[in-house]
Every structure is written in structure tokens, then in C-alpha cells.
N, C-alpha and C positions, 0 to 999 in steps of 0.2 A: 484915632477915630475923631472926626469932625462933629463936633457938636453944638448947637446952638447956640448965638449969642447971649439969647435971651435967658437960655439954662445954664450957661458956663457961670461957674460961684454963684448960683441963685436956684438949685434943684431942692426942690420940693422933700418934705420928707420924707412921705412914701416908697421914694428912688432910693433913698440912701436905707430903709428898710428892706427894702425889694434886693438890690446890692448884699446886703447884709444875710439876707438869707443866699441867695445865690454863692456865698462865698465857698459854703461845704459841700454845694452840686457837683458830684465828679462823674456821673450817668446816669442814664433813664433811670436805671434801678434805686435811685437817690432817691429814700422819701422826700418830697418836699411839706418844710416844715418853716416857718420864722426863726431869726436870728433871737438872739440873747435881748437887745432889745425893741424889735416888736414883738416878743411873745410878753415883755414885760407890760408896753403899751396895752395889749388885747386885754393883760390879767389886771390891771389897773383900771380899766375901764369896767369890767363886770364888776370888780369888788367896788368901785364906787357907786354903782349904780345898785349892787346891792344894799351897802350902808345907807344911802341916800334914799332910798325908796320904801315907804311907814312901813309896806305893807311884805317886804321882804322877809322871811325864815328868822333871818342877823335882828330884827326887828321888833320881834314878838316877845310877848313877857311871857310865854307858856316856855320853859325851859325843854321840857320832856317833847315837842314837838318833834316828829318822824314823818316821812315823805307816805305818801297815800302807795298803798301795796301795790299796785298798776307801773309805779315806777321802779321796784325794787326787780335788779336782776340780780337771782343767785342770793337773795338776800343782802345785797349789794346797793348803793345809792350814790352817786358820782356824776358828773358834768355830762359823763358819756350816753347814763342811761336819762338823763334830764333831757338831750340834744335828742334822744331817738324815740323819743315819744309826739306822738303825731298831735296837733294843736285841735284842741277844741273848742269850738266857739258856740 
């Protein structure tokens, strides 16, 4: 395949993550998910973002802190049920 001068040994790292997940795509039926490392990149970026930010859970001197019940499924608390709570401002 012909590819750009401009991209030939100079692509971006997105591509070589985008690559990277594409490698275990064998059919539709293939979840698509990130490779080894961009899911590292994604998990790297929230955990910085939560040590780095005062006002973050990781941040707080109340040790016994727990997530307000609105968040909890099944009595359960995870990134999953954080992401599917609708934003209120």
C-alpha cells in the first residue's frame, strides 16, 4: 500500500495505537477494545488526573469516604457505574 511521504517513518501515535488495537480484529463480532498500550495510556491519564486534582476521592484525608448511594449498583461502585451517571450541573 502507498502511503504518504509525509507519514512514511513520521506517523503519529494515535496510528500506531489505532494499529495496535486492530491487530486482534478478526470480525464484526470482535469487540473493539485498545491494545495493551493505549488502554495503558487512557489508565494513566485518569490516574494522573486523579492524584493530581485536591479535590479528588485519592485526595481526601476522610479515609472512610464511600460514593453517594445514587452511584452504587447492586451495592457495587466502579468506573462503570461512575461513567453511566448522567452529569449534573
Amino acid at each position: 500500500m502507498d502511503i504518504s511521504a509525509e507519514f512514511k517513518n513520521n506517523a503519529p501515535l494515535w496510528y500506531y495505537i489505532l494499529a495496535e488495537s486492530m491487530s486482534v480484529f478478526k470480525d464484526n463480532d470482535t469487540p473493539i477494545r485498545l491494545g495493551p498500550v493505549g488502554a495503558r495510556i487512557v489508565a494513566d491519564v485518569f490516574a494522573g488526573l486523579m492524584v493530581h486534582d485536591r479535590y479528588s476521592f485519592l485526595n481526601q484525608e476522610d479515609p472512610t469516604w464511600t460514593p453517594n448511594k445514587d452511584f452504587l449498583k447492586d451495592g457495587e461502585f466502579g468506573m462503570a457505574e461512575l461513567i453511566a451517571q448522567p452529569m449534573q450541573v
